[in-house]
Structure formats: C-alpha cells, structure tokens
C-alpha positions as CSV (number, residue, x, y, z in Angstrom):
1,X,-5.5,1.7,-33.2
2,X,-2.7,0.3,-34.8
3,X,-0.6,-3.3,-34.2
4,X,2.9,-4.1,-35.0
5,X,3.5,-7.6,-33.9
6,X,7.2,-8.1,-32.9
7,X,8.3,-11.9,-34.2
8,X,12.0,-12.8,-34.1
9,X,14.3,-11.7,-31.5
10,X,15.8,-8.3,-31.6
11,X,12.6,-7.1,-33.1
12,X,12.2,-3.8,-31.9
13,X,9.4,-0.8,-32.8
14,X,9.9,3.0,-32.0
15,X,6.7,4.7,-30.4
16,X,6.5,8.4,-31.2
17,X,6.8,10.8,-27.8
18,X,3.5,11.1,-26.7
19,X,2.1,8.0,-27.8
20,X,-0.2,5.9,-25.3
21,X,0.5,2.3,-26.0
22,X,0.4,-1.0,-25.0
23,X,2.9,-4.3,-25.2
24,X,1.0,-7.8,-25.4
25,X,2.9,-10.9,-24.6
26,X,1.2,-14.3,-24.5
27,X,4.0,-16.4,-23.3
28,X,7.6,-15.3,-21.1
29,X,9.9,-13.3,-22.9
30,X,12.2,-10.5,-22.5
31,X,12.1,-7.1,-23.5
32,X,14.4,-3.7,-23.6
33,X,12.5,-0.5,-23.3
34,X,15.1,2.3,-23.8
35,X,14.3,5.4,-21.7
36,X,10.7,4.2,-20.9
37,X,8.8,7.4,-19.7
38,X,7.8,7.7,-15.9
39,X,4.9,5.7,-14.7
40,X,5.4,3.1,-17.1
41,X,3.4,-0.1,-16.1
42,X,3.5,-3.7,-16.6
43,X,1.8,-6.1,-16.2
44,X,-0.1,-9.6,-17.5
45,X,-2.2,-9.6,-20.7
46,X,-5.2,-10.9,-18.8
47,X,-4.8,-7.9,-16.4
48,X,-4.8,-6.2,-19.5
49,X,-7.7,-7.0,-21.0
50,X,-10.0,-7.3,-17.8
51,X,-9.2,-3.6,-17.4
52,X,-9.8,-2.9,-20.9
53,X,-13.3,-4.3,-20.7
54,X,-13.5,-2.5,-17.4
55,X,-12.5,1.0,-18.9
56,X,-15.5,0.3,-21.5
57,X,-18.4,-0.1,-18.7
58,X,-18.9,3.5,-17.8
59,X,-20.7,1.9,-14.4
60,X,-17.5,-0.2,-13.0
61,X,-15.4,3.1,-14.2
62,X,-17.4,5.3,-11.7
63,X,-17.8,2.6,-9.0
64,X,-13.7,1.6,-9.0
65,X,-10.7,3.3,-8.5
66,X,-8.0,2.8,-11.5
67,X,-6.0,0.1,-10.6
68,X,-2.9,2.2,-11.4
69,X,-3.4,4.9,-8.4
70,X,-3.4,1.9,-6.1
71,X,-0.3,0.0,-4.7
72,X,-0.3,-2.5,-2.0
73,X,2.9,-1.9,-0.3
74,X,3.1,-2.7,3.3
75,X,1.7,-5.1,5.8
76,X,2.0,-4.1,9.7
77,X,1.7,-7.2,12.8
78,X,1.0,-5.5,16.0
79,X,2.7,-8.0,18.4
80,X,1.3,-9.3,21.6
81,X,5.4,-10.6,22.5
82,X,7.3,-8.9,20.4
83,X,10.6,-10.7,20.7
84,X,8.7,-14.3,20.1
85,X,6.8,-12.7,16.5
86,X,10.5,-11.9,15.5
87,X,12.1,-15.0,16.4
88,X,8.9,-17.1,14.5
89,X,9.4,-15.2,11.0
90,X,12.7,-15.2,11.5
91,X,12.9,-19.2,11.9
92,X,10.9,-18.9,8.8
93,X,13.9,-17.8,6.7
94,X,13.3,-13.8,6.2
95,X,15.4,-11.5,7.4
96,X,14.3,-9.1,9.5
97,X,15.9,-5.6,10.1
98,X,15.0,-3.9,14.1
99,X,15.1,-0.4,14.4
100,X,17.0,1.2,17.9
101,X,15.1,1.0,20.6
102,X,14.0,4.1,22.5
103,X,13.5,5.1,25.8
104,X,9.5,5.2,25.4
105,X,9.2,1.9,24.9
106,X,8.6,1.9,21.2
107,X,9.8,-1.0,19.0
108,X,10.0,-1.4,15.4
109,X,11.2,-4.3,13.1
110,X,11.0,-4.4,9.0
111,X,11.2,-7.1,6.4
112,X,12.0,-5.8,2.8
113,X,11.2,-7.6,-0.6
114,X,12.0,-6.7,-3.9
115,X,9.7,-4.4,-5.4
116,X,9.6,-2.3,-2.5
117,X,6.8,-4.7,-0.7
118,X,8.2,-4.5,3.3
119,X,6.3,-6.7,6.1
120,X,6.7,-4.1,9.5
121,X,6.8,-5.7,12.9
122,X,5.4,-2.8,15.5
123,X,4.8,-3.5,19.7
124,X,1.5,-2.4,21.2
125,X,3.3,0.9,22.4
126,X,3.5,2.3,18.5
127,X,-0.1,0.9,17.6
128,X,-1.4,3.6,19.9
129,X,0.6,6.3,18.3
130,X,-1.0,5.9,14.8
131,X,-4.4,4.2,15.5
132,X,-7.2,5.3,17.7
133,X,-8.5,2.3,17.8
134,X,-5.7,0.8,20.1
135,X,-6.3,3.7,22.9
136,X,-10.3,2.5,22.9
137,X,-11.4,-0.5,22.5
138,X,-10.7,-4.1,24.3
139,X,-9.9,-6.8,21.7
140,X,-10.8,-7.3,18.3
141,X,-14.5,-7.0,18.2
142,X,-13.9,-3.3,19.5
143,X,-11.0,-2.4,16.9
144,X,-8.3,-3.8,17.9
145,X,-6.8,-5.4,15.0
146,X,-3.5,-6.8,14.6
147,X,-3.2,-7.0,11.3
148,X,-3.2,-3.6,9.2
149,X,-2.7,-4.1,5.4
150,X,-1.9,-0.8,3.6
151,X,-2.5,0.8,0.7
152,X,-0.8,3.8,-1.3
153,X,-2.3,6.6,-2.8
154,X,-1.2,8.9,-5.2
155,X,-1.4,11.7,-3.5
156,X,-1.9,13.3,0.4
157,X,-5.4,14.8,-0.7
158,X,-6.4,11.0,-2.5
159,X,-6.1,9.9,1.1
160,X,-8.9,11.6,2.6
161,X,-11.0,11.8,-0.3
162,X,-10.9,8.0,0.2
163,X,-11.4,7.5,3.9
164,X,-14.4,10.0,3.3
165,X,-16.1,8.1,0.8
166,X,-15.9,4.9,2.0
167,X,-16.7,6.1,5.6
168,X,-19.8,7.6,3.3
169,X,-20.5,4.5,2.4
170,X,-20.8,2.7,6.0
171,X,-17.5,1.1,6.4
172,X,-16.1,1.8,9.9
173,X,-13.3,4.3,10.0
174,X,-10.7,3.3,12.8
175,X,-8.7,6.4,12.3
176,X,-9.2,9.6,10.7
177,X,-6.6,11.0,8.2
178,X,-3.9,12.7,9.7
179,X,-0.1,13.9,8.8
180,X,1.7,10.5,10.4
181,X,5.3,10.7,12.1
182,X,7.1,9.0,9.4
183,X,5.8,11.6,6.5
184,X,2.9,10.4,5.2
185,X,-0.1,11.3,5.1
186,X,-2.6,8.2,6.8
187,X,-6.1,6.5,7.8
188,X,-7.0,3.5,8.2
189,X,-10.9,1.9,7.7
190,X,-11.9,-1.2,8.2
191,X,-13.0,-4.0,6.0
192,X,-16.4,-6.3,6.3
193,X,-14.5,-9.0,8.5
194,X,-13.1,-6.3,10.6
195,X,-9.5,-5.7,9.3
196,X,-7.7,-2.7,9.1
197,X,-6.8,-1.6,5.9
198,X,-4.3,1.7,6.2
199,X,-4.6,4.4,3.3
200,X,-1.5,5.9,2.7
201,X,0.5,8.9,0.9
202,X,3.5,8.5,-0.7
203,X,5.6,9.3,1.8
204,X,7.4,13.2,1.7
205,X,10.5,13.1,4.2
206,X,10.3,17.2,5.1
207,X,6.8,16.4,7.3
208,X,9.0,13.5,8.8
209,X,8.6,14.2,12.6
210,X,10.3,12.7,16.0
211,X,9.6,11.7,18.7
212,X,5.9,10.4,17.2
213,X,2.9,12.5,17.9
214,X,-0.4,10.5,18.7
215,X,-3.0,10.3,16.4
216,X,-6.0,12.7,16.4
217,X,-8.9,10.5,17.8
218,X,-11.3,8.9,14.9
C-alpha cells in the first residue's frame, strides 16, 4: 500500500475514484474532504488499528460483526410515572420533545443529540405494543426491562439473521422480529444481565403504520 504523509497546512492529496483508503491523524486537526463518497467513516487511529489487526485474525472476523454495519442509535426508558421521568431529565438540563397524546393512552417523549443519538421516553401502555415481554412476565426477572438499548442494522433481512443467531446461540429472545409501527423492521434479545438490547432496521417511512399494531408474541 502506499503513504503520503500530509505536513503543513493546506496539504492536500487526490485519491483516484475507486480507491479504498485510509486518513491517520495522531493528534486534533482539521480536515476538508471534497465530495467524500457515501459511507465514508471516521473515526480514531486506535479504532483503526484494533480493527486492522482484527480484519487479519480470520477467527475474530467470523466470530464479529464489522463494526461498520452496527450503529448505536437509540436508548428507550419504559416509565413507571411518566410525567416524574420527564420532569427528572428535564431538571437535568436536556430538552425533551413529547409527542400528542392519544386517546389509547399511549405516551411518547424524545431527546435528540447531534449525530442522530435520541434518548425516547415511552409509558407502559407502548411497551406492550412493541415487546412481548411486557404482556407476560411480572418484573424484571420475568422480562420486564425498562431499559431497551438499540441497535441499527444495515438492512430489514440483517435484523433477523441476527436475532436468529444469537437466539442460536442461547441468549433469550424477548421478541421476535417483526415490521414495527414506526417503519422499521425490530427484535429485541436480551443480554447476560438481563437487558434488552432492540435490533433495528433503518427505518423506511412507506411501512410506517397508525394506530400501532401489537407485536407478534416471542
């Protein structure tokens, strides 16, 4: 492979169309990329080269997903008192968007951060829509988390290819994948310590449906 090492500001280099390659900086700096392609990724050298050794062990490469198909976008609270979870974050300094609330009860709150990371407040009515575990069990130890950290994949079919191997692999699944309300595709598994961690699709907005239908049972 070939290096070009950029010294003085306003050094630039032109990569050929095509052209996989990678930008190393050891310290803070700034740089223009003019018309970067899509899916262009950045990210710390020591990212960098931990996944370059990674890439070279052919075992950790079949074991592990690429760390580029997986984006940690969204963290859901299932509130006991909705109203009093609000009011606590809120006192905390973020600001905190509610949706309209509906005649079936539902409520819905969301938090956005740059980068697209959003923190979404939801009331025990809307767990039951899109987790099965919240129409079985009684408390925590049964599946009723109230914490579900999720996870996007890069595509609808990556979704269940993933709940099924990891259900494969013994981890509990708290709800199968299904075509969710808000137009993704969804499932959620849970980890060793008994968290929910939701799979998701990117979402498409024609499968986008309303009022929610509840979630097949697990």
């Amino acid at each position: 492979p070939r290096s070009v090492r950029l010294h003085k500001p306003g050094a630039f280099v032109i990569v050929p169309k095509g052209v996989w390659h990678t930008a190393k900086v050891r310290a803070p700096s700034s740089a223009l990329f003019v018309t970067p392609g899509q899916g262009t990724l950045t990210r710390p050298v020591e990212q960098y080269e931990t996944a370059e050794r990674a890439a070279a062990d052919p075992a950790t490469t079949a074991a592990s997903p690429s760390l580029s198909s997986l984006r940690l976008n969204q963290l859901n609270l299932v509130c006991r008192d909705f109203d009093a979870s609000l009011a606590f974050y809120r006192a905390l300094g973020i600001e905190i968007v509610e949706s309209p609330r509906g005649a079936d009860g539902i409520r819905h709150a969301t938090a956005q951060w740059p980068g697209g990371f959003q923190l979404d407040f939801d009331n025990e009515v809307l767990a039951r829509f899109y987790n099965a575990a919240w129409r079985t069990g009684e408390g925590k130890s049964q599946g009723r988390s109230r914490v579900v950290t999720s996870i996007t994949l890069p595509t609808r079919e990556a979704v269940d290819q993933r709940y099924a191997a990891l259900t494969a692999a013994g981890y509990v699944g708290r709800q199968c994948p299904f075509d969710a309300f808000w137009g993704a595709r969804y499932a959620i598994v849970a980890d060793p310590d008994n968290n929910d961690i939701g799979l998701a699709s990117p979402l498409d907005a024609a499968r986008r449906t309303w009022p929610p239908v509840t979630s097949p049972a697990s």
